[in-house]
C-alpha positions in Angstrom: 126.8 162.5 30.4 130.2 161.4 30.3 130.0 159.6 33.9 127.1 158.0 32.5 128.5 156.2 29.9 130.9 155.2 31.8 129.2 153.8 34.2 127.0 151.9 31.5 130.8 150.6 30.1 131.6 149.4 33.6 128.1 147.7 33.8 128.6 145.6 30.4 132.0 144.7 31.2 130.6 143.3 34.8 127.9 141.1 32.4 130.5 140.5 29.8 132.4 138.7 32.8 129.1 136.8 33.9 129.0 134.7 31.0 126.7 131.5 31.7 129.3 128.5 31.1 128.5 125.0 30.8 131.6 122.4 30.4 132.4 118.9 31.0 135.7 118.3 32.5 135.4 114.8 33.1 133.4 111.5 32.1 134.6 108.3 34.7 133.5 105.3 36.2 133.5 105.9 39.6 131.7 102.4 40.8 131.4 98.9 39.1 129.8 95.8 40.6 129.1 92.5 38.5 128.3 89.3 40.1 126.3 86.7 38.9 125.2 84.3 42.0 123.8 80.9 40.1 126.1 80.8 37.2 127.1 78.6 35.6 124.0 77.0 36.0 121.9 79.9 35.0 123.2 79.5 31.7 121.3 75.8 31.2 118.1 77.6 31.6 115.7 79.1 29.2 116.7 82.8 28.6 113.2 84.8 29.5 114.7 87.4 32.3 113.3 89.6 34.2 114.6 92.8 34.1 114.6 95.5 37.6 116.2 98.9 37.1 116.8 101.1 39.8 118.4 104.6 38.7 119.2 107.4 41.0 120.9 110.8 40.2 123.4 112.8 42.8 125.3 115.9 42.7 128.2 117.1 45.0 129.7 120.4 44.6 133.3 120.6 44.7 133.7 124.3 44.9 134.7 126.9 42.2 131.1 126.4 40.5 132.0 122.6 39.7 130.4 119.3 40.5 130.7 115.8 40.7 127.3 114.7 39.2 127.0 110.4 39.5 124.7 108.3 37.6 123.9 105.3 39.3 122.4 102.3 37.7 121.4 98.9 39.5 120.0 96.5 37.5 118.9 92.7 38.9 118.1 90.3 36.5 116.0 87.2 37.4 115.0 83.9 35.9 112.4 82.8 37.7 113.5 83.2 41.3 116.9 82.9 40.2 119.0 85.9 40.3 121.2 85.5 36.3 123.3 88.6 37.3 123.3 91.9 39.1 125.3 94.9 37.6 125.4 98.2 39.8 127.6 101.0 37.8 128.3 104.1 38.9 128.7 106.4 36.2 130.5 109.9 36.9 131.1 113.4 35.4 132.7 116.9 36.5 130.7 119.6 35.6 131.7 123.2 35.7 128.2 125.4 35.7 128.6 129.2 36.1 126.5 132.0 36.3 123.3 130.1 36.2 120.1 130.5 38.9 119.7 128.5 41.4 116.9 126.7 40.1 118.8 126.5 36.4 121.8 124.9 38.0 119.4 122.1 39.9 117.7 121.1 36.7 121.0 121.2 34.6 122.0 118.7 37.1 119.3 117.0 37.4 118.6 116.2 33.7 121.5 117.8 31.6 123.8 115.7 32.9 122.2 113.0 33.8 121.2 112.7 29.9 125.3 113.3 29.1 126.2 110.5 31.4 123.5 108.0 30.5 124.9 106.9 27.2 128.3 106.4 29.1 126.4 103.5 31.5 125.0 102.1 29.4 127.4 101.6 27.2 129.8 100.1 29.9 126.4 97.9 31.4 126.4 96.3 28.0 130.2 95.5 27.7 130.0 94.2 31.1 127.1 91.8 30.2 128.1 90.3 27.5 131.6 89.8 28.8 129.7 87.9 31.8 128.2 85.6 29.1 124.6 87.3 28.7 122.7 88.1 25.6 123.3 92.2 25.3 121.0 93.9 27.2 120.6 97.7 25.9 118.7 100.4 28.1 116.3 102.0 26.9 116.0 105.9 26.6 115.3 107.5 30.0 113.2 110.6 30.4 115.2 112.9 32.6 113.1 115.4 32.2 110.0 113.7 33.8 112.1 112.2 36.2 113.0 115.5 37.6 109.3 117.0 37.6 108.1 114.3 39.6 111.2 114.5 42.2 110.3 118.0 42.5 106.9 117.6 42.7 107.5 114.7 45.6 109.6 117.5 47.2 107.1 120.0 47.1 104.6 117.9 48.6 106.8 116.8 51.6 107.6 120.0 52.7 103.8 120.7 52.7 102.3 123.9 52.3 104.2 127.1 52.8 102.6 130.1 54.3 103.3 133.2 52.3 102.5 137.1 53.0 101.1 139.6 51.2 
């Protein structure tokens, strides 16, 4: 009986230890691009843009259960057939993520983070544009979430259909 309980101690203290953690270590820009081709002509011209957004979402792992998760944002703005500006940010964070499944771990990166570092782009997108001489442009709320279902969904189809054995 006494061996048992010991064991059982031993076996908490190993879960105790495999505490699930979830930290930020580090919000940064890692890549900013502004230019704005036609200016300053574009600025004589009626302001009814145009607006393209282009958002992708990678993860690197950098060992010891952290990773370098990047944001990327592209916008293009046209005027017509006029190009007003073109702002491409890449928007960074270090993650630490331990003890979680597989398949916890790719949608904490996938949306989790994305939706920590999407305030941080878009904040610096707006300072950027305004400071090029543009009316503020604010994104609007992304859904992460969806985002990530139908990238899973695309990848699911791709690899086509798995043969499995009873």
């Amino acid at each position: 009986m006494a061996e048992q309980d010991k064991n059982l101690e031993q076996k908490n203290e190993t879960q105790g230890s495999e505490e699930v953690q979830f930290l930020i270590h580090k919000v940064y820009v890692k890549d900013i691009s502004f230019e704005t081709p036609n200016s300053p002509e574009i600025f004589k011209m009626p302001w009814q843009p145009e607006v393209d957004m282009n958002l992708s979402n990678k993860a690197t792992p950098m060992g010891d259960d952290h990773f370098d998760v990047v944001l990327s944002i592209t916008l293009t703005v046209k005027l017509g057939d006029q190009i007003a500006y073109l702002i491409e940010v890449d928007q960074a964070g270090i993650f630490l993520l331990k003890n979680l499944p597989e398949d916890v771990i790719s949608r904490t990166l996938g949306v989790t983070c994305a939706n920590i570092l999407f305030p941080f782009v878009r904040e610096t997108m707006a300072d950027v544009i305004t400071r090029g001489g543009f009316p503020q442009l604010l994104l609007a709320p992304v859904n992460f979430d969806a985002l990530y279902e139908q990238q899973s969904q695309a990848a699911t189809i791709q690899a086509g259909p798995s043969s499995t054995t009873h």
